[in-house]
C-alpha positions in Angstrom: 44.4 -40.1 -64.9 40.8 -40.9 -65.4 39.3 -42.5 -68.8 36.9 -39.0 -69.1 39.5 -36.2 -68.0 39.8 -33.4 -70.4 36.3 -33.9 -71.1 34.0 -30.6 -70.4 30.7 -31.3 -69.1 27.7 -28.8 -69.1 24.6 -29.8 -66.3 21.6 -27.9 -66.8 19.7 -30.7 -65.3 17.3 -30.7 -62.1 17.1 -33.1 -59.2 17.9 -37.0 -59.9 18.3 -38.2 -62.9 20.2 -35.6 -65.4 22.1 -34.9 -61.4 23.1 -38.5 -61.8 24.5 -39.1 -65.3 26.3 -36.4 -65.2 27.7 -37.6 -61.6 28.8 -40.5 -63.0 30.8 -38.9 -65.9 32.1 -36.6 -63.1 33.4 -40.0 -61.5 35.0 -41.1 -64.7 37.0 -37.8 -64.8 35.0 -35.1 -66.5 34.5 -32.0 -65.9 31.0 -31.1 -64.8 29.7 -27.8 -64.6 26.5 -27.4 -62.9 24.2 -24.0 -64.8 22.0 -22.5 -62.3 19.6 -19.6 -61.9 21.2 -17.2 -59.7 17.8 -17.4 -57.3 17.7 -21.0 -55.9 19.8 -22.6 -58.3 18.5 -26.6 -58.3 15.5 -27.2 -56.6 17.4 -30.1 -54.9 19.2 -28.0 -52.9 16.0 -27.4 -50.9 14.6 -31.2 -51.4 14.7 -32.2 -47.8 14.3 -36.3 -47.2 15.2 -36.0 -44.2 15.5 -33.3 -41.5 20.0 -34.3 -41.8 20.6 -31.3 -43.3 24.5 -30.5 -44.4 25.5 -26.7 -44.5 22.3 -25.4 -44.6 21.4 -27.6 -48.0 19.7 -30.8 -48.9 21.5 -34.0 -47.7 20.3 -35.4 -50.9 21.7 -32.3 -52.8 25.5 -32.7 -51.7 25.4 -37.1 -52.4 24.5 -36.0 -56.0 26.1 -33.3 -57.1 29.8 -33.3 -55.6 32.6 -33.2 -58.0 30.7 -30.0 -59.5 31.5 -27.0 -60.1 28.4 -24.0 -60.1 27.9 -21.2 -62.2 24.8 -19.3 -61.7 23.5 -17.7 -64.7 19.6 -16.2 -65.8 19.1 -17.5 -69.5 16.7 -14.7 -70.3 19.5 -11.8 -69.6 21.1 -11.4 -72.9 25.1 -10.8 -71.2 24.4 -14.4 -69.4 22.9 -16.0 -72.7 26.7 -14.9 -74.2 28.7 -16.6 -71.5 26.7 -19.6 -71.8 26.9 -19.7 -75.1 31.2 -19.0 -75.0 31.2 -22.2 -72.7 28.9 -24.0 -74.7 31.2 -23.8 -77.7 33.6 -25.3 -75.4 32.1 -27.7 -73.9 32.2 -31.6 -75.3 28.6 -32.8 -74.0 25.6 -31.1 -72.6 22.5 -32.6 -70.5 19.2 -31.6 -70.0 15.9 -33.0 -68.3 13.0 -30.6 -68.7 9.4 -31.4 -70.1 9.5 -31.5 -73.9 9.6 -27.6 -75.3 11.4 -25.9 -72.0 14.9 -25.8 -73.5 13.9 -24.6 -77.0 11.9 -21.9 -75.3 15.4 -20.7 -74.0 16.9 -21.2 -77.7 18.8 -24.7 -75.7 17.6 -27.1 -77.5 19.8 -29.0 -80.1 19.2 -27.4 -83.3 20.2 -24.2 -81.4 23.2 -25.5 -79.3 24.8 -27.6 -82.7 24.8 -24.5 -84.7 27.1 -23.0 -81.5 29.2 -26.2 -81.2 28.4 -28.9 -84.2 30.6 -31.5 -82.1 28.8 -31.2 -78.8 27.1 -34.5 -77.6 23.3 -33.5 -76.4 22.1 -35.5 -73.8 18.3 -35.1 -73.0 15.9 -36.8 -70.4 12.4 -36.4 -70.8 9.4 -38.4 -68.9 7.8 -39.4 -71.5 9.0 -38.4 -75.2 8.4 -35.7 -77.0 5.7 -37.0 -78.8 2.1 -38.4 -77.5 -0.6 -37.4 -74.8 1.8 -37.8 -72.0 4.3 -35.7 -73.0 3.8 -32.7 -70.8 3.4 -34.6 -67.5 5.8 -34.6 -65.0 8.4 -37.2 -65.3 8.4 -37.9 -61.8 9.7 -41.3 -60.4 7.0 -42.6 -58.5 4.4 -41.3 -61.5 6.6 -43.9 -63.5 7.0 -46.2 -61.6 3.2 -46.2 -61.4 2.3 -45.4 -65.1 5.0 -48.4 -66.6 3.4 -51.7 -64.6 6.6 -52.2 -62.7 4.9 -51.7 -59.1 2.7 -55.1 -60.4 6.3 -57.1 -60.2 7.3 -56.6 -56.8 5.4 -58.2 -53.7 2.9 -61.1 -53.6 -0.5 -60.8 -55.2 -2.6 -59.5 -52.4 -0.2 -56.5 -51.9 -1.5 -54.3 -54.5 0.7 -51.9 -56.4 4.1 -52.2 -54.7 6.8 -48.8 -55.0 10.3 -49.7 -55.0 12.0 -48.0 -52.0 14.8 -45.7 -54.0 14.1 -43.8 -57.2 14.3 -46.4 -59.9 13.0 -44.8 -62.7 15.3 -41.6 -61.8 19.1 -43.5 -61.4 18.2 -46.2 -64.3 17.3 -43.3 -66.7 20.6 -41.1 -65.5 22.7 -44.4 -66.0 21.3 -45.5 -69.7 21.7 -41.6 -70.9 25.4 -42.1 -69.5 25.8 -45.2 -71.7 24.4 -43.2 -74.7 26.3 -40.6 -74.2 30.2 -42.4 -73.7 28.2 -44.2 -76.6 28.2 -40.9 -78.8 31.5 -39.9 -77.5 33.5 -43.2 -78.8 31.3 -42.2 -82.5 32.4 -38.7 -82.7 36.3 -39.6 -82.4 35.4 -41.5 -85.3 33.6 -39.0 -87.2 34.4 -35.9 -86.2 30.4 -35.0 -85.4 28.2 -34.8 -82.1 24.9 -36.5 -81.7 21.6 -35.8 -79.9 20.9 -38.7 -76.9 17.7 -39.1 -75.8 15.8 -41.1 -73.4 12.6 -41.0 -72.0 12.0 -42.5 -68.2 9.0 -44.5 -69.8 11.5 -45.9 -72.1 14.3 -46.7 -69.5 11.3 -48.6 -67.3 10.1 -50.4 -70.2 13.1 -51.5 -70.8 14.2 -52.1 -67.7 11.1 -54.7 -67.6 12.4 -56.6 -71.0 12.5 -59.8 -69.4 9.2 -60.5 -67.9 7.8 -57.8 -71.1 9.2 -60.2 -73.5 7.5 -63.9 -72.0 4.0 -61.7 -71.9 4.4 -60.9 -75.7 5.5 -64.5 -76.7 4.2 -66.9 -74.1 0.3 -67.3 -74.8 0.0 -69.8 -71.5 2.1 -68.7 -68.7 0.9 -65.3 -67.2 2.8 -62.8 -65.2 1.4 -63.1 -62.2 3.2 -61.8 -58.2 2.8 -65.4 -55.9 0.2 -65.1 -53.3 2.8 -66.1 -50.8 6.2 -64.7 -50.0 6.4 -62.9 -54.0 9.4 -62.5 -55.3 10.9 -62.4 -59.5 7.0 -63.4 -61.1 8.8 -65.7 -63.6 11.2 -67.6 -60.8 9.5 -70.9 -60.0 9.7 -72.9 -56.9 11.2 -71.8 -53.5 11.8 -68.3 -54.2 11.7 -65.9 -52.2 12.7 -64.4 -49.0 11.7 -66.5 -45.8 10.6 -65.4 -41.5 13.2 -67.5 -39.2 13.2 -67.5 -36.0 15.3 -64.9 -35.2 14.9 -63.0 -39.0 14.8 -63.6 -42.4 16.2 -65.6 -45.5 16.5 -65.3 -49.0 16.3 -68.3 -51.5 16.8 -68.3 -54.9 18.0 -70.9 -56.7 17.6 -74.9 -55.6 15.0 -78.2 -56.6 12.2 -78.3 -54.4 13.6 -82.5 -54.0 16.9 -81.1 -53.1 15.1 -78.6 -50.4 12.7 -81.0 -48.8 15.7 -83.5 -47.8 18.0 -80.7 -46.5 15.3 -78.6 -44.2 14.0 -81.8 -42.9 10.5 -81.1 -44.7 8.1 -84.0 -45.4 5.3 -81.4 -46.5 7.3 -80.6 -49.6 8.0 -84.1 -51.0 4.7 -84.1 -52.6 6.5 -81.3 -55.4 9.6 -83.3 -55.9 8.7 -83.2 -59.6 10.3 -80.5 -61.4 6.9 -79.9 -63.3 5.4 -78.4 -60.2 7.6 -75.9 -59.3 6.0 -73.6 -61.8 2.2 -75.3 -61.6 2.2 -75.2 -57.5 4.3 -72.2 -56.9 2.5 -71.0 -54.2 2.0 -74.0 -52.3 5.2 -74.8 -51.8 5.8 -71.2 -50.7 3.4 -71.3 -48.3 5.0 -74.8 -47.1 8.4 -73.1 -46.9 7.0 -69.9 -45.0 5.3 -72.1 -42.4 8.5 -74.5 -42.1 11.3 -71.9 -42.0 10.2 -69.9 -38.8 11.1 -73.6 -36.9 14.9 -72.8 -36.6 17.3 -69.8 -37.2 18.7 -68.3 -40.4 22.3 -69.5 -39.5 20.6 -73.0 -38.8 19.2 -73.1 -42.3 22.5 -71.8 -43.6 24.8 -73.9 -41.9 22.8 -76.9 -44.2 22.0 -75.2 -47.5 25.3 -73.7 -48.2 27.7 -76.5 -47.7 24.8 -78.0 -50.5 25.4 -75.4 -52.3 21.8 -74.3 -52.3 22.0 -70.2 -53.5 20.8 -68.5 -50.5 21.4 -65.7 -48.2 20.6 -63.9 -44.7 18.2 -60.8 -45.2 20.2 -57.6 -43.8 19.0 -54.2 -42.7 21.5 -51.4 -43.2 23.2 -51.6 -40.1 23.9 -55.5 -40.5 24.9 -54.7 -44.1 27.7 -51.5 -43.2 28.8 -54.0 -39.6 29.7 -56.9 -41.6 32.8 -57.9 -43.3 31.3 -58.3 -46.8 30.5 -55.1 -46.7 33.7 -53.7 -45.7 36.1 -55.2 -47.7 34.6 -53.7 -51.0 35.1 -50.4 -49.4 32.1 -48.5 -51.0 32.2 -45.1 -48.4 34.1 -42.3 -48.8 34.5 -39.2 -47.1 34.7 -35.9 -48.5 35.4 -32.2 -46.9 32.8 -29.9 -47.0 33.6 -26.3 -47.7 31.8 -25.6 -44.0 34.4 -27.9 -42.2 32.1 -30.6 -42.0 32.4 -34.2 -44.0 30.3 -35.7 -46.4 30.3 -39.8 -45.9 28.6 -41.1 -49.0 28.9 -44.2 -51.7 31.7 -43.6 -54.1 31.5 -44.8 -58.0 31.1 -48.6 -57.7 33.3 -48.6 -60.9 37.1 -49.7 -60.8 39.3 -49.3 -63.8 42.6 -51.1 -63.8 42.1 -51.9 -60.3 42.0 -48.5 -59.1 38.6 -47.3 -57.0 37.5 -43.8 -58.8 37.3 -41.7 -55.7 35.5 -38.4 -55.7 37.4 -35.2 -54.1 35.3 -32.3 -54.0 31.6 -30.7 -52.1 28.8 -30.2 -54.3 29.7 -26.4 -55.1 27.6 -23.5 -53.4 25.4 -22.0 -55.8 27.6 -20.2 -58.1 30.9 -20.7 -56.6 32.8 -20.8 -59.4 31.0 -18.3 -61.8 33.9 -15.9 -61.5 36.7 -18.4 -62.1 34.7 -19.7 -65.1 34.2 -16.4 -66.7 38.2 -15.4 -66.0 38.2 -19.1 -68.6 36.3 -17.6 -71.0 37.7 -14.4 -71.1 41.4 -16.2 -71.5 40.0 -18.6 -74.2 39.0 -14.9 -76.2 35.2 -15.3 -75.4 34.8 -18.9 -76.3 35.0 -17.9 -79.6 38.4 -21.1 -80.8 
């Protein structure tokens, strides 16, 4: 049994981040059911990345929504509007991610939907709030990763504005509506009411940011500026950073510039052995490391940092990463049967709950696979209507 089963999930959400909160509670043992216009359904089934395509739908489409069920429905036709609203009086939490007005247009937002089902938990992504001159743009991933000054953290100085290479903005904002939501859950088994959750992707990238947000606000003297050399966390001092060897690269974080210029055989560095500069002369010691370190391999400068128990670490690609040992023993693939015959190999839920992995079991569903089944529910729970 899993913490969320018996829990009844309704996904009206679009693409990646409503897709993955309510993936998440699907891993914890809810019930999800995807609601779908009957033409299309989810734009993500047709989001290509790549041209991998898995029975005939988005790669992309099938890693996000399996453990779903689908039922297709137009919320303009009057007889669909009645079944959604049976399930919806039903269902224990609801989740949404349109631009601010879409769902109350459809008479979905949460005034309409408590006075169905006063208990349901609302869950509501939006880009940018409801409220202020960005509210109606699209709450797109890269448009926030651009519009919140988090592409100024990553990479050195002379980089420019630097993307991070998977949808941030997207999976943070679907994980912090999740904690609102279990949040809202653990309230209303204490007083009997639901609760409207909402989030904003601006919000969840502000946040996301409180550490180096929070020294800009309060530190008059020390700016958050990238290094010019080898960039890594803008408030780390010293060394860190990742590292050209010989034969690849290294990472490292933590360790005294003293302790570093004695172990990699490095006279250029004893200059900094004061912990003062490490800060002060950040980039010069960078740029004495990234002209030192391409002398001998990675597993040279590992075989002398670890046993000094210096924090560091080889750079891996994904194939290094998935061939190594580390990798495998936390056992982070799994495979699941496609409707087609085929097999989905994706990352499972990196959560484990009394030791046991939460594995997932089923496809993402065709669009509207289980409408039928769903309605035979409603019509044997007397129309929704308990």
């Amino acid at each position: 049994m899993k913490p969320l089963d018996g829990l009844l999930v309704l996904d009206f959400s679009q693409f990646l981040s409503g897709p993955s909160a309510a993936l998440r509670l699907a891993d914890l043992g809810a019930r999800v059911i995807k609601i779908e216009r009957p033409q299309g359904g989810d734009d993500c089934r047709n989001l290509y990345l790549s041209d991998c395509v898995l029975e005939d739908e988005s790669t992309l489409f099938h890693a996000i929504n399996r453990d779903k069920e689908s039922f297709s429905a137009d919320l303009k036709n009057p007889e669909h509007r009645a079944e959604i609203d049976a399930l919806i009086r039903q269902a224990d939490i609801l989740i949404a991610n349109f631009r601010p007005g879409v769902m109350a247009r459809l008479g979905l937002d949460y005034p309409s939907v408590k006075a169905i089902n006063p208990q349901l938990i609302y869950g509501e992504i939006t880009g940018y709030g409801s409220e202020g001159p960005w509210k109606s743009r699209p709450g797109q991933d890269l448009l926030l990763q651009a519009l919140s000054g988090l592409t100024w953290l990553s990479g050195s100085s002379k980089d420019g504005p630097v993307a991070m290479g998977v949808p941030v903005a997207d999976i943070f904002t679907g994980a912090q509506l999740v904690q609102g939501i279990l949040a809202a859950v653990y309230g209303r088994a204490v007083s009997g009411e639901g609760a409207h959750v909402e989030i904003s992707m601006l919000e969840a990238m502000i946040d996301f940011q409180f550490e180096p947000l929070t020294i800009l606000l309060h530190d008059p003297v020390q700016k958050i500026e990238r290094a010019s050399v080898n960039g890594a966390h803008t408030l780390v001092a010293g060394a860190y950073g990742f590292y050209r060897t010989a034969d690849g690269y290294i990472a490292l974080s933590m360790g005294r510039v003293a302790d570093l210029a004695q172990l990699l055989d490095c006279a250029a560095l004893l200059p900094y052995s004061d912990p003062a500069c490490a800060f002060s002369e950040r980039d010069s010691i960078k740029q004495i490391l990234a002209d030192h370190m391409p002398t001998q391999t990675t597993a040279h400068w590992l075989s002398l940092l670890e046993p000094a128990d210096i924090w560091c670490a080889e750079v891996l690609d994904w194939d290094q990463l998935m061939n190594h040992d580390g990798f495998n023993s936390v056992d982070m693939l799994q495979q699941i049967p496609l409707d087609g015959g085929g097999t989905l190999t994706t990352s499972r839920c990196p959560i484990r709950i009394d030791d046991a992995i939460l594995w997932g079991s089923k496809p993402a569903p065709k669009l509207g696979q289980h409408r039928s089944a769903i309605l035979q529910e409603i019509k044997n729970n007397g129309g929704g209507n308990e």
